[in-house]
N, CA, C and O of each residue as an XYZ file, in Angstrom:
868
protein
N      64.101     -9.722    -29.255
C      62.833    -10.417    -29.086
C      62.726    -11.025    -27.686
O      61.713    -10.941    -26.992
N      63.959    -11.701    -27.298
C      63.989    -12.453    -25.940
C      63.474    -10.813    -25.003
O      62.403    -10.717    -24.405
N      64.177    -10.053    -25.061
C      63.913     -8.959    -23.980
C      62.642     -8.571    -23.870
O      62.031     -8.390    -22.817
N      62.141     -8.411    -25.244
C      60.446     -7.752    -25.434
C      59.370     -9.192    -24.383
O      58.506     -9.152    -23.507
N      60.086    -10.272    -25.141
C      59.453    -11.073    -24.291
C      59.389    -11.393    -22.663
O      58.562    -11.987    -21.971
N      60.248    -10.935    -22.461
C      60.743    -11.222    -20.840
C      60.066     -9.990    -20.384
O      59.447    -10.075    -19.324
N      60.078     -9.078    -20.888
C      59.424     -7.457    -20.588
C      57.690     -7.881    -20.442
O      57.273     -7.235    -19.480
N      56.968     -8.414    -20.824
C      55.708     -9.039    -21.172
C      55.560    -10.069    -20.619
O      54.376    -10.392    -20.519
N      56.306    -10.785    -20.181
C      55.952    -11.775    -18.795
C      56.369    -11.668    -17.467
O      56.196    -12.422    -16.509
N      57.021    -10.463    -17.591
C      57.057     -9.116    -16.068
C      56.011     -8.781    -15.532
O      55.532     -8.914    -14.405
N      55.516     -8.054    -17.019
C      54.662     -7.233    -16.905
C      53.164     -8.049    -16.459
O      52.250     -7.673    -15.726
N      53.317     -9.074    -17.090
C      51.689    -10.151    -16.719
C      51.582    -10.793    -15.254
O      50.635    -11.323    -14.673
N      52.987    -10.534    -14.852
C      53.317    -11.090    -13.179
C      52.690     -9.857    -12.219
O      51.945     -9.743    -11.245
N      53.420     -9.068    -13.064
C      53.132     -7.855    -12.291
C      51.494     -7.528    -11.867
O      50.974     -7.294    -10.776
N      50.889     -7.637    -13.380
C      49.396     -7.483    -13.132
C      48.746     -8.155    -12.502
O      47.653     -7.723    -12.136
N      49.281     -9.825    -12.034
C      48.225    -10.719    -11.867
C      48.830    -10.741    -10.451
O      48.290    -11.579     -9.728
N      49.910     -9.961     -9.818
C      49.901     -9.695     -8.381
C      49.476     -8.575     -7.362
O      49.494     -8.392     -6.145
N      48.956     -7.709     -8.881
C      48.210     -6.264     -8.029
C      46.303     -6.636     -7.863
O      45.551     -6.101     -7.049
N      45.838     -7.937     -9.150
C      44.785     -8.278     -9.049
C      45.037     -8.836     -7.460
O      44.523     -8.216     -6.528
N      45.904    -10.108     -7.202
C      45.543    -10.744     -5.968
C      45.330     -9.599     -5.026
O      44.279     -9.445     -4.404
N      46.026     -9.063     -4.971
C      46.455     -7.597     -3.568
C      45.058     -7.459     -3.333
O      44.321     -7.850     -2.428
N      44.843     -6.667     -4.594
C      42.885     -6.226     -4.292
C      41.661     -6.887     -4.459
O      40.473     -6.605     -4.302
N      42.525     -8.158     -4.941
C      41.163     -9.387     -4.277
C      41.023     -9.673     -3.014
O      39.952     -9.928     -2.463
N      42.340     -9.635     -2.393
C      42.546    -10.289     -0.710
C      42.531     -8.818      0.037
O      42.643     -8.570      1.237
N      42.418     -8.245     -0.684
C      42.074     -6.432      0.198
C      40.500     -6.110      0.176
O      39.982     -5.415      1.051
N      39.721     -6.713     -0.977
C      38.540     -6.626     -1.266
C      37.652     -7.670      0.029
O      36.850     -7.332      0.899
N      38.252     -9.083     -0.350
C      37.531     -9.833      0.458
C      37.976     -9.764      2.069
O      37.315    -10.501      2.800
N      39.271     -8.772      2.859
C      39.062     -8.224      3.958
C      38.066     -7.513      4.170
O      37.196     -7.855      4.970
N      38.017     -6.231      3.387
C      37.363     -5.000      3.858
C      35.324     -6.195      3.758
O      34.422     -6.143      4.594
N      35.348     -6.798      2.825
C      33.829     -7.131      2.707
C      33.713     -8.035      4.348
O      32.671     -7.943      4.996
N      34.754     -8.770      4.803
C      34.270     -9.541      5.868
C      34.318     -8.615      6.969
O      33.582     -8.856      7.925
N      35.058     -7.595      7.000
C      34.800     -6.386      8.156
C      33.341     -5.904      8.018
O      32.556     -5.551      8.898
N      33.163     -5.994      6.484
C      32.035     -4.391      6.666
C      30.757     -5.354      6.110
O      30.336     -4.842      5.073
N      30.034     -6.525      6.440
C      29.592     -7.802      5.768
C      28.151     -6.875      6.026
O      27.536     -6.488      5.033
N      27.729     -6.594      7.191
C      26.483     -5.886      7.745
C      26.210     -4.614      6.940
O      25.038     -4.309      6.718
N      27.349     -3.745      6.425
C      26.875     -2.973      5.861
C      26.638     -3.075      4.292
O      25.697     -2.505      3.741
N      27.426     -3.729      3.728
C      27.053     -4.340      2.779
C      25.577     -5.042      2.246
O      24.843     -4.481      1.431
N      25.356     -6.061      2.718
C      23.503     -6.036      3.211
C      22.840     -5.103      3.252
O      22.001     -5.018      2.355
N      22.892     -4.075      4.205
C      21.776     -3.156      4.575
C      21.810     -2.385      3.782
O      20.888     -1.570      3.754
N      23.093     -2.282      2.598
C      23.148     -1.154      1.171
C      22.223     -2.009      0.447
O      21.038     -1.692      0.557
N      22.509     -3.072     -0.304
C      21.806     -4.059     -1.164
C      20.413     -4.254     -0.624
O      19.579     -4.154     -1.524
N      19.848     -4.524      0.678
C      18.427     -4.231      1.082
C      18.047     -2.776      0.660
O      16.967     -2.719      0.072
N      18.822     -1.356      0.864
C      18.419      0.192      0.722
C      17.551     -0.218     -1.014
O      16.360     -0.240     -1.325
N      18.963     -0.521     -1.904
C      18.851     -0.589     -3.160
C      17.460     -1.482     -3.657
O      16.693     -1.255     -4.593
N      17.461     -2.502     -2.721
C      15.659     -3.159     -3.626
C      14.317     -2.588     -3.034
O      13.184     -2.629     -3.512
N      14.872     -1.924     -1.596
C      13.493     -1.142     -1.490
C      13.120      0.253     -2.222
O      12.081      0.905     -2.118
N      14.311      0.522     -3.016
C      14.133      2.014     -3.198
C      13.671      1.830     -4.935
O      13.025      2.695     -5.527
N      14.014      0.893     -5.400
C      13.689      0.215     -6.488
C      12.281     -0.435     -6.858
O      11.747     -0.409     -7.967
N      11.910     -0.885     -5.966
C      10.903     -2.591     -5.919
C       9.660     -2.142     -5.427
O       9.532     -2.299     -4.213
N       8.828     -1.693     -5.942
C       6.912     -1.393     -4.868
C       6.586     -2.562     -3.864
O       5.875     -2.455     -2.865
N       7.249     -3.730     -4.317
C       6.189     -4.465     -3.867
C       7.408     -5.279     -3.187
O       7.137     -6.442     -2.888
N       8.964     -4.737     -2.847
C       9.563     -4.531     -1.427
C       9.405     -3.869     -0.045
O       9.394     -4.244      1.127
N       9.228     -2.137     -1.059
C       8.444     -1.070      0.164
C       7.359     -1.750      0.738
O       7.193     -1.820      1.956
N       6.393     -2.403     -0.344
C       5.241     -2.887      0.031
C       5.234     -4.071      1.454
O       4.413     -4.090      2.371
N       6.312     -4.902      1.273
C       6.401     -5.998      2.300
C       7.003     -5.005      3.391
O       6.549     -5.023      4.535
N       7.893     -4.254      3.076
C       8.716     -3.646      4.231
C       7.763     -2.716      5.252
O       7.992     -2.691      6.461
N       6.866     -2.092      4.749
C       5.354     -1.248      5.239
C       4.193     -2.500      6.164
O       3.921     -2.463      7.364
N       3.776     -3.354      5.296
C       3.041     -4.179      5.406
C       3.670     -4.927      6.923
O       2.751     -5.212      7.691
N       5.059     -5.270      7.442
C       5.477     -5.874      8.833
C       4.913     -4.764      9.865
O       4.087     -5.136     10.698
N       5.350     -3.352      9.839
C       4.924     -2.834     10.144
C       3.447     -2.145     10.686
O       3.217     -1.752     11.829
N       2.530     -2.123      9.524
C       1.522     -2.159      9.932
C       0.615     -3.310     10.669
O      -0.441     -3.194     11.291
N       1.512     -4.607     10.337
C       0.756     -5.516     11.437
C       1.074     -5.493     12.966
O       0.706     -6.480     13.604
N       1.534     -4.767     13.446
C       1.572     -3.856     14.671
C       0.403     -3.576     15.506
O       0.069     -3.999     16.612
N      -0.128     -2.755     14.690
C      -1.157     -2.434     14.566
C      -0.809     -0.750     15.678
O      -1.589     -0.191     16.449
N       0.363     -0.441     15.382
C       0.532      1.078     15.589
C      -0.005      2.195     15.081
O      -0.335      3.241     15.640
N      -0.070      1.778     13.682
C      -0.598      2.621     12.948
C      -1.707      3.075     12.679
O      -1.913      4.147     12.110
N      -2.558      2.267     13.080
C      -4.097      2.034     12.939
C      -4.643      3.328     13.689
O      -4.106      3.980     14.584
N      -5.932      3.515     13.026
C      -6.650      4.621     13.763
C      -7.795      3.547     14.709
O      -7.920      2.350     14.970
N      -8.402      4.700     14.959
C      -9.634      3.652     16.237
C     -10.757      4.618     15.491
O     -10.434      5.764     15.179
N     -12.372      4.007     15.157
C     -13.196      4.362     15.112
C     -13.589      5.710     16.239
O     -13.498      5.867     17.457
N     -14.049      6.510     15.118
C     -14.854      7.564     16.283
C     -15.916      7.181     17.497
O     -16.038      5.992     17.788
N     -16.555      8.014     18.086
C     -17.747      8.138     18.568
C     -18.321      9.162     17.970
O     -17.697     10.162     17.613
N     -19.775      8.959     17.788
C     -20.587     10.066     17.345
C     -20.208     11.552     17.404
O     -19.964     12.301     16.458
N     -20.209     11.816     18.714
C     -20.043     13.297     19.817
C     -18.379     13.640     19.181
O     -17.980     14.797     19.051
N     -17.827     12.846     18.950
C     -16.714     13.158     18.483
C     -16.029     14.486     17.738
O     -16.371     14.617     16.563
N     -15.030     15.573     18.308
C     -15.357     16.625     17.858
C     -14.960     16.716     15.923
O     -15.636     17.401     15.155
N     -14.019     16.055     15.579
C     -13.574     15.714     14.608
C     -14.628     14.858     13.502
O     -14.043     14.511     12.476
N     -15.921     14.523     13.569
C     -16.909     13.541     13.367
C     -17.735     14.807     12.495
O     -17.885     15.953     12.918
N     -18.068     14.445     11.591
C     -18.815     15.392     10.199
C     -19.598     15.117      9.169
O     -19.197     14.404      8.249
N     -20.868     15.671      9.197
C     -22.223     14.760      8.546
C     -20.862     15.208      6.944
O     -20.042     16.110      6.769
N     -21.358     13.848      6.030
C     -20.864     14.366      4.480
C     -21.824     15.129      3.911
O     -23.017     15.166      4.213
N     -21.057     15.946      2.785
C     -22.110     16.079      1.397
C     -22.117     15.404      0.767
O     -21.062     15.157      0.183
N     -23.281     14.672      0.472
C     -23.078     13.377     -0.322
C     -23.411     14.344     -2.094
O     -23.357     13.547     -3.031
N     -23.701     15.767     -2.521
C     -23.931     16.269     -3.643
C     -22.433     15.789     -4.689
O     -21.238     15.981     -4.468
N     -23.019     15.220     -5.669
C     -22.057     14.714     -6.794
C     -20.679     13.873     -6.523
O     -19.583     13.876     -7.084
N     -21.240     13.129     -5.379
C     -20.628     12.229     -4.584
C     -20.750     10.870     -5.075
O     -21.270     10.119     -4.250
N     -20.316     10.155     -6.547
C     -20.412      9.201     -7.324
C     -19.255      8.400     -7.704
O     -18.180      8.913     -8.015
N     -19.445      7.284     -7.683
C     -18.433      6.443     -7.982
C     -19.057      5.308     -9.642
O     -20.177      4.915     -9.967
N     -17.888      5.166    -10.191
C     -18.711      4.233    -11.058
C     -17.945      2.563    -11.139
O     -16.799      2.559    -10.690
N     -18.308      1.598    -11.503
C     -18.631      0.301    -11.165
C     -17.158      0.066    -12.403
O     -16.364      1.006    -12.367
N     -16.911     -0.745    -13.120
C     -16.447     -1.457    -13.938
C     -17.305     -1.460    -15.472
O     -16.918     -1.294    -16.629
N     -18.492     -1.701    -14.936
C     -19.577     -2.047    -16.092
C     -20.071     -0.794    -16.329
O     -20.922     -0.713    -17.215
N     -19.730      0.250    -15.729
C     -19.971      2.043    -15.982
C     -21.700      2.019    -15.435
O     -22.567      2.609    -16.081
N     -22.011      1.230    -14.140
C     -22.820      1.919    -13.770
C     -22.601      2.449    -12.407
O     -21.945      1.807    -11.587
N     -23.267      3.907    -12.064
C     -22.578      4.932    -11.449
C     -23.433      3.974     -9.680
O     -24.183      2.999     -9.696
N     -22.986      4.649     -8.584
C     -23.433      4.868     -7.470
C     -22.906      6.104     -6.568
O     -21.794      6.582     -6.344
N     -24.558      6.469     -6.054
C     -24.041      7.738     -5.316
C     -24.040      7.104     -3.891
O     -24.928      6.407     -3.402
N     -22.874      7.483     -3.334
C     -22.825      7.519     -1.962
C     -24.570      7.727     -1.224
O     -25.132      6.930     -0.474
N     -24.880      8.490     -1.525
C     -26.443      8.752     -0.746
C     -27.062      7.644     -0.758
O     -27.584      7.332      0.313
N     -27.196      6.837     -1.744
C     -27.765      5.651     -1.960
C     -27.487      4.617     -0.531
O     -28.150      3.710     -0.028
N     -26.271      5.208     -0.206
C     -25.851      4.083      0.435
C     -25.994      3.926      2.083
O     -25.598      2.963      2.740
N     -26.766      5.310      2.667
C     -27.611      5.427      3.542
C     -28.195      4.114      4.659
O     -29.253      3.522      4.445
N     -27.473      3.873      5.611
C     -28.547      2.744      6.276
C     -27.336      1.532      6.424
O     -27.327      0.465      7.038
N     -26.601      2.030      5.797
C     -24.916      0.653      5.501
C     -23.658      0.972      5.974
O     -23.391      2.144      5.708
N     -22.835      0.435      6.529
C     -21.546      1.073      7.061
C     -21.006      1.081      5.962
O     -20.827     -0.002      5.405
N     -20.578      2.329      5.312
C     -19.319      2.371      3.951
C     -18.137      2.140      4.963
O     -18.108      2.426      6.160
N     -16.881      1.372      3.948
C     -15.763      1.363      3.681
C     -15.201      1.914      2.487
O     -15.194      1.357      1.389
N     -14.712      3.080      2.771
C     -14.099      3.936      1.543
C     -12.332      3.548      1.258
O     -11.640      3.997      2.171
N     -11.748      3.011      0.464
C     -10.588      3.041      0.626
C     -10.049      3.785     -1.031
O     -10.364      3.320     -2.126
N      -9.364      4.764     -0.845
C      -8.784      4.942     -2.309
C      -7.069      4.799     -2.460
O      -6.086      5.127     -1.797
N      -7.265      4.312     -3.360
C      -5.680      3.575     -3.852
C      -4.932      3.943     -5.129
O      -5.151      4.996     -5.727
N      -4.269      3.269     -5.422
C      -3.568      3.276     -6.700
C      -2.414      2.013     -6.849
O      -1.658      1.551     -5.994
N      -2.540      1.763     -7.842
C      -1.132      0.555     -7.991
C       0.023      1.104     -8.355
O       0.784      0.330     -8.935
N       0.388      2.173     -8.205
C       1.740      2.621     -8.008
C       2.526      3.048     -6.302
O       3.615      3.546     -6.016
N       1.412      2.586     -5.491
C       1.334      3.400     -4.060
C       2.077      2.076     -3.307
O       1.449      1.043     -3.073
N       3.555      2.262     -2.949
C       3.905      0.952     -2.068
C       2.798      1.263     -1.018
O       1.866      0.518     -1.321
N       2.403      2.095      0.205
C       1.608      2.057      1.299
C       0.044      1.341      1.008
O      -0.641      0.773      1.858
N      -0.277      1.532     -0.348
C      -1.449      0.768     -0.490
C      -1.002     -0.676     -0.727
O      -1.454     -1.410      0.152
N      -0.177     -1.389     -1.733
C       0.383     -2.415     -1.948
C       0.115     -2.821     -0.629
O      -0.826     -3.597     -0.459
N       0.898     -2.362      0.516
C       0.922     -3.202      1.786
C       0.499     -2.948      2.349
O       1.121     -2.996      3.410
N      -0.975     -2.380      2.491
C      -2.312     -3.068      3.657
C      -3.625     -3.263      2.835
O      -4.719     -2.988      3.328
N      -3.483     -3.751      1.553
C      -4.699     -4.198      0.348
C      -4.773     -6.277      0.851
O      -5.735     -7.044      0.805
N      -3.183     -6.553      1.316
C      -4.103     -7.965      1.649
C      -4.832     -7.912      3.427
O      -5.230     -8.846      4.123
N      -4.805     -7.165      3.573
C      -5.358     -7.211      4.633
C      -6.700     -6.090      4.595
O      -7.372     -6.131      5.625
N      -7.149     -5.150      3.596
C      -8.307     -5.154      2.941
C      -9.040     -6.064      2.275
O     -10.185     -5.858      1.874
N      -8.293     -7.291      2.106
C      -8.827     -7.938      0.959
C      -9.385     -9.510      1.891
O     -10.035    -10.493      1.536
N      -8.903     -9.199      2.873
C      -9.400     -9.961      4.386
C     -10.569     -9.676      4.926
O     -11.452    -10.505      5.145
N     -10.632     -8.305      5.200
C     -11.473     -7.864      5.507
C     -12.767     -8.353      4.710
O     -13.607     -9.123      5.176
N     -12.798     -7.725      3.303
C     -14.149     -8.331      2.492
C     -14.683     -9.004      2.867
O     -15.709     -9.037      3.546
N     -13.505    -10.227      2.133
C     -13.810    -11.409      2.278
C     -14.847    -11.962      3.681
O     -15.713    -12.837      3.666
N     -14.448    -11.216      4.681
C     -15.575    -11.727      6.271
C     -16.202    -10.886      5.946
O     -16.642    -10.665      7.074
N     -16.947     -9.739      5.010
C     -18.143     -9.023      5.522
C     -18.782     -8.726      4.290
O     -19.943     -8.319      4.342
N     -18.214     -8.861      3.173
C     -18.649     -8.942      1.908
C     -20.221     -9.611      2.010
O     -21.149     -8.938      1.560
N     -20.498    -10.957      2.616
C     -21.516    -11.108      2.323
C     -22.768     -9.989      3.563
O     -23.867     -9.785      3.046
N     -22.668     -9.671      4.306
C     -23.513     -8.601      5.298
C     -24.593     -7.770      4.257
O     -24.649     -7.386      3.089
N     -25.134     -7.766      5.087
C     -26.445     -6.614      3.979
C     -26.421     -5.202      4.447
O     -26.658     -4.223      3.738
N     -25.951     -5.186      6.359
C     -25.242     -3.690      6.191
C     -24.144     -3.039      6.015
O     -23.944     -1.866      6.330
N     -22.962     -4.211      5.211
C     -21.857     -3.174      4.881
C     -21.651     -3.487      2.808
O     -21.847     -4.325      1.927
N     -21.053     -1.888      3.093
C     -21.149     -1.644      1.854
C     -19.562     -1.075      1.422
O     -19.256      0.024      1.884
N     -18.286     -1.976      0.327
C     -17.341     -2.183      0.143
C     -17.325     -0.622     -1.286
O     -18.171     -0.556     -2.178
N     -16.183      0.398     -1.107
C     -15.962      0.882     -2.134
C     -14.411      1.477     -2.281
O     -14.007      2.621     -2.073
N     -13.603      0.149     -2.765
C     -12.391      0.240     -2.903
C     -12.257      1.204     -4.398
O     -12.728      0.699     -5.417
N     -11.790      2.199     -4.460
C     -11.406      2.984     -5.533
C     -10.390      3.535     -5.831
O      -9.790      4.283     -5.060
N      -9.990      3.239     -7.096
C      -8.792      3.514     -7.717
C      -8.857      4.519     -8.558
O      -9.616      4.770     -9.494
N      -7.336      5.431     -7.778
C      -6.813      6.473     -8.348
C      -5.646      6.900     -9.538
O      -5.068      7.951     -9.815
N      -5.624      5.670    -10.023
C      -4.462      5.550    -11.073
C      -4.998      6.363    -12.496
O      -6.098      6.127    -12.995
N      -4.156      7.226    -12.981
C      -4.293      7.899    -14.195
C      -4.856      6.893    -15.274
O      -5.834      7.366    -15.855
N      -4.517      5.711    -15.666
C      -4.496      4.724    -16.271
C      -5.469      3.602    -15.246
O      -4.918      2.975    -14.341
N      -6.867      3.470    -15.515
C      -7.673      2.692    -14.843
C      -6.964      1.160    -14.952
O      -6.594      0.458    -14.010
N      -6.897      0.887    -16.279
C      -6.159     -0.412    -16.709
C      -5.355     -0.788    -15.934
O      -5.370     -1.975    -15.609
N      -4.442      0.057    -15.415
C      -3.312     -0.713    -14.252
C      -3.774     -0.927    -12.791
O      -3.317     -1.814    -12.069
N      -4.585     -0.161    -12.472
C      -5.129     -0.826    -11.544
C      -5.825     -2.616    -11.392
O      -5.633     -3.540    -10.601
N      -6.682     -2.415    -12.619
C      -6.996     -3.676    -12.972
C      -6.113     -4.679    -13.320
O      -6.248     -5.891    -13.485
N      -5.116     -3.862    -13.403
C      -4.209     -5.037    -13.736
C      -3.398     -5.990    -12.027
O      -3.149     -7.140    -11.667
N      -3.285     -4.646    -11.508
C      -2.841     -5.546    -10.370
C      -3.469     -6.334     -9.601
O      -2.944     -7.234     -8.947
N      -4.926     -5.986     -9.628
C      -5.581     -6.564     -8.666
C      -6.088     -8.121     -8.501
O      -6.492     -8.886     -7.624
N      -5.667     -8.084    -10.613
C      -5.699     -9.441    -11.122
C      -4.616    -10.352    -11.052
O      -4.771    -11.570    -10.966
N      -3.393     -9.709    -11.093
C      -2.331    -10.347    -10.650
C      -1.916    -10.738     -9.148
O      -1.070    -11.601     -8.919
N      -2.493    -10.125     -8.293
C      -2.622    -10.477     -6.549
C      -3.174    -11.414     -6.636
O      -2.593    -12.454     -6.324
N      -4.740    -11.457     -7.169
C      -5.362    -11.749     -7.350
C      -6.745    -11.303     -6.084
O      -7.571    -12.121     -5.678
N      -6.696    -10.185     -5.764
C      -7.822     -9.448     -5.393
C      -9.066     -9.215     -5.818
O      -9.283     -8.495     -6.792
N      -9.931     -9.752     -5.186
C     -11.124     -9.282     -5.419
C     -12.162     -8.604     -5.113
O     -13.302     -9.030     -5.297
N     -11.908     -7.535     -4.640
C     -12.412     -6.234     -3.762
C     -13.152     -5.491     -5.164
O     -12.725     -5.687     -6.302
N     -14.364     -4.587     -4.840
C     -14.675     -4.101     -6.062
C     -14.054     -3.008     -6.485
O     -13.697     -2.251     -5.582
N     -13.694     -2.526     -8.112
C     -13.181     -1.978     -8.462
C     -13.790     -0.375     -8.661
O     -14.543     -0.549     -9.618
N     -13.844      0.396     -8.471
C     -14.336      1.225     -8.579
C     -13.323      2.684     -9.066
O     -12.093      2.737     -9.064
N     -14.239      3.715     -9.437
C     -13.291      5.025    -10.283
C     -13.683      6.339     -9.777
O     -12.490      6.627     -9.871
N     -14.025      7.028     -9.489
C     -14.448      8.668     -9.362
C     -15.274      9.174    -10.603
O     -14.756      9.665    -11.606
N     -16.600      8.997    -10.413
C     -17.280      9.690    -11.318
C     -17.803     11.371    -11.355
O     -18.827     11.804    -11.884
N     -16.663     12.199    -10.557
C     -16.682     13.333    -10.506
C     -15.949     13.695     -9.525
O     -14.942     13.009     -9.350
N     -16.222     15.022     -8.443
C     -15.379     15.014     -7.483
C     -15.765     14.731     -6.194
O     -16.954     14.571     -5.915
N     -14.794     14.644     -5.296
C     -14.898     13.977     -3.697
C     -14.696     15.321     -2.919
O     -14.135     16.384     -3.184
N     -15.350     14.854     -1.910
C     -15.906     16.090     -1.233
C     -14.270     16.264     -0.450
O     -13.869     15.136     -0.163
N     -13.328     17.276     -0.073
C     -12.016     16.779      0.920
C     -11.869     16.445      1.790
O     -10.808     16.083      2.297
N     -13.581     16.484      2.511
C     -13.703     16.100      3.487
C     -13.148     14.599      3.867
O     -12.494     14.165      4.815
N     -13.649     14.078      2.825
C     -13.231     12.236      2.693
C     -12.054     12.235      1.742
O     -11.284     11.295      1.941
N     -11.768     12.943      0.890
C     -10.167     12.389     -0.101
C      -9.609     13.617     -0.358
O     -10.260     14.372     -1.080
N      -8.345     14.060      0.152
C      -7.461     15.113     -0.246
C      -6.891     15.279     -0.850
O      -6.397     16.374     -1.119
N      -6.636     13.946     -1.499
C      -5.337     13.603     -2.739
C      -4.270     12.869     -2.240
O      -3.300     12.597     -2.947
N      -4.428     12.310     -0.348
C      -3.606     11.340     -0.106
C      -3.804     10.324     -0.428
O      -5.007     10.139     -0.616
N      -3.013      9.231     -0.663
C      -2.530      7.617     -1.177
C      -1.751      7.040      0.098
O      -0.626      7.417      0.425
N      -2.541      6.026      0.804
C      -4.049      5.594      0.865
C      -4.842      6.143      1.671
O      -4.362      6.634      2.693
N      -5.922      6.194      1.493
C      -7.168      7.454      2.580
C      -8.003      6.413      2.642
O      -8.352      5.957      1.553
N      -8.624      5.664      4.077
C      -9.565      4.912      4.127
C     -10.671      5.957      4.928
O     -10.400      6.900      5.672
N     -11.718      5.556      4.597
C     -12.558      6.463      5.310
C     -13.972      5.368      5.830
O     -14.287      4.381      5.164
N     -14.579      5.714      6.912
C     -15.552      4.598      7.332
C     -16.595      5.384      7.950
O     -16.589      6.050      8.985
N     -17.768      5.094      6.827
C     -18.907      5.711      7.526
C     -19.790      4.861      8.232
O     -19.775      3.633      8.149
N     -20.998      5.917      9.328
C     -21.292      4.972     10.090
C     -22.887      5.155      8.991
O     -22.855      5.806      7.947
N     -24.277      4.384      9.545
C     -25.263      3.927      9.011
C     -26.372      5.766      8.722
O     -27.238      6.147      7.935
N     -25.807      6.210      9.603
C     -26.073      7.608      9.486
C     -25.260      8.453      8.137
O     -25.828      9.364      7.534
N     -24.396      8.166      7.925
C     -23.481      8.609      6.345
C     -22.594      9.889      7.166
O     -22.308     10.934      6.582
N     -22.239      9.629      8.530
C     -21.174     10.260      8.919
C     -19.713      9.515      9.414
O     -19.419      8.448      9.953
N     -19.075     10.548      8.977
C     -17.266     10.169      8.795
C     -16.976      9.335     10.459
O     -16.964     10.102     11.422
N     -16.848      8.456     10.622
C     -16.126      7.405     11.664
C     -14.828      7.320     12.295
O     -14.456      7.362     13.467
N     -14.143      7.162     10.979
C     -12.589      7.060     10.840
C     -12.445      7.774      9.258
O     -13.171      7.809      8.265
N     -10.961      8.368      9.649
C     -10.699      8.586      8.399
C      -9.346      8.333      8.762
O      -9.068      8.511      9.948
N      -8.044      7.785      7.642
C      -7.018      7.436      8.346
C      -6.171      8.119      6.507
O      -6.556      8.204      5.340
N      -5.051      8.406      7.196
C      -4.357      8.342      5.563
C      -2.919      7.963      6.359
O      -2.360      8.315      7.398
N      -2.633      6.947      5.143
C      -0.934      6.461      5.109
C      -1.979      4.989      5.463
O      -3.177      4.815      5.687
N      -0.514      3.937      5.343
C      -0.874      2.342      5.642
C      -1.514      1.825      7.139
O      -1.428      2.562      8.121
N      -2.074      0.673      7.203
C      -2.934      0.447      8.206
C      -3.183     -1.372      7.564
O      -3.142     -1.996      6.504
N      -3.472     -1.621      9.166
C      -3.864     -3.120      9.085
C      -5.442     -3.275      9.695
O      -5.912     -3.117     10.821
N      -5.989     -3.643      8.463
C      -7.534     -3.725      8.553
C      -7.995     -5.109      8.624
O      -9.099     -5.428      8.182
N      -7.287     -5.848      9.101
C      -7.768     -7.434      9.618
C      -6.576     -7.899     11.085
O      -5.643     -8.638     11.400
N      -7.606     -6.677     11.640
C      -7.061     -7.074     12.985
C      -8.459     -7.390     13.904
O      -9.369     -6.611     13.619
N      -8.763     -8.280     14.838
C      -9.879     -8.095     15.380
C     -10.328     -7.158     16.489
O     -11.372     -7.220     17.138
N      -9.074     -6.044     16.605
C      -9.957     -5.407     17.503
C     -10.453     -4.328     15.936
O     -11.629     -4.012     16.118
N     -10.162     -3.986     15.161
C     -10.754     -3.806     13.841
C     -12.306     -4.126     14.092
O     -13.276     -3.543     14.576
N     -12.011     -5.391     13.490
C     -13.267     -6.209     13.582
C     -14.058     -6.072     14.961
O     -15.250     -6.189     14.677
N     -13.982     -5.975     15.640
C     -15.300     -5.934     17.060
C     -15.999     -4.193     16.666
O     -17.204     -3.956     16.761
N     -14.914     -3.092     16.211
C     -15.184     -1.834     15.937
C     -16.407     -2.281     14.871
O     -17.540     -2.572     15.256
N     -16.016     -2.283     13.578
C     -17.094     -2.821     12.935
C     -18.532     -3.084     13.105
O     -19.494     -2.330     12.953
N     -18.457     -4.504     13.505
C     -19.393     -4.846     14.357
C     -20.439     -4.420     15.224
O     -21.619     -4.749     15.343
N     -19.539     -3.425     15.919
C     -20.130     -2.415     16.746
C     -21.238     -1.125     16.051
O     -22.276     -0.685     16.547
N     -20.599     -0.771     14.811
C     -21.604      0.248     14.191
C     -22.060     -0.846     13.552
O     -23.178     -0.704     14.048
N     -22.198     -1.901     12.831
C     -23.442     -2.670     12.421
C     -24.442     -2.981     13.148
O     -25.469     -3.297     12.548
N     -24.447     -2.986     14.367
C     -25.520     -3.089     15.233
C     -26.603     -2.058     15.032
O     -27.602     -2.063     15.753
């Protein structure tokens, strides 16, 4: 019994000196490699997290690298729309056709709440409004592309955004939406294409704003 016992408090020495080894081998190698460690654990919550990508996109686009610049008319890239079956519908299911909207600078933006690149330039859409929302010549049509309308609504309530909600009441011409996430598109008072931009962008910048301005005149 003495031997079995002495064999078993060897053996517990033994173990609890191979733990230290690779605790004090562990906490070397982590103070060597401390930077990379971090930049794994940052990889892991952006590759995980929307609304990490979302902040991590969003520094970026306040740059304002990314941004497109309004056309000019003459512009060779610049293209009257078809506004035929060119409809969006409201929340309350009443429809609007683009044609209607003739005489107003549209802001087209289409989104989705699964899209980190939309996540991070929607508060700075949501800036935007807010200064031009009240204007009588611009006309706001944030639309969501989510399979599930509900989740859209859901996020926008949880941001707490208030941009109007809007859906696709048929199809979009490709001229203005290809099926990229996010596609802003900006028409001028004539109902021709301005800008069209796809991927993230910062839309409350003021040289933004003077562009604007400029076709509201």
């Amino acid at each position: 019994m003495a031997a079995g016992y002495r064999f078993k408090i060897l053996a517990y020495i033994a173990v609890k000196n191979y733990q230290k080894q690779n605790m004090s081998q562990l906490k070397k190698w982590f103070i060597s490699n401390w930077s990379t460690v971090i930049l794994t654990v940052l990889l892991v919550v952006l590759l995980v997290n929307p609304d990490a990508k979302a902040w991590l996109m969003r520094q970026v686009a306040a740059t304002g690298l990314l941004n497109s610049s309004i056309s000019k008319p003459e512009a060779k890239d610049v293209s009257a729309v078809s506004y035929a079956d060119f409809t969006l519908r409201n929340e309350e299911g009443i429809a609007t056709n683009i044609s209607d909207l003739k005489g107003k600078v549209v802001f087209l933006n289409f989104w989705a709440s699964w899209c980190p690149p939309c996540r991070a330039e929607f508060p700075s859409i949501q800036k935007f409004y807010e200064k031009y929302r009240s204007h009588p010549d611009m006309a706001f049509l944030t639309v969501n592309m989510d399979d599930n309308p509900a989740l859209g609504k859901a996020y926008l309530k949880e941001k707490g955004f208030t941009v109007p909600f809007l859906t696709p009441a048929g199809s979009v011409p490709k001229e203005i939406y290809d099926g990229s996430l996010p596609t802003t598109v900006i028409l001028d008072k004539k109902g021709e294409i301005r800008l069209r931009h796809t991927g993230v962008a910062d839309y409350s910048k003021d040289s933004f704003y003077a562009e604007i301005d400029t076709l509201l005149k």
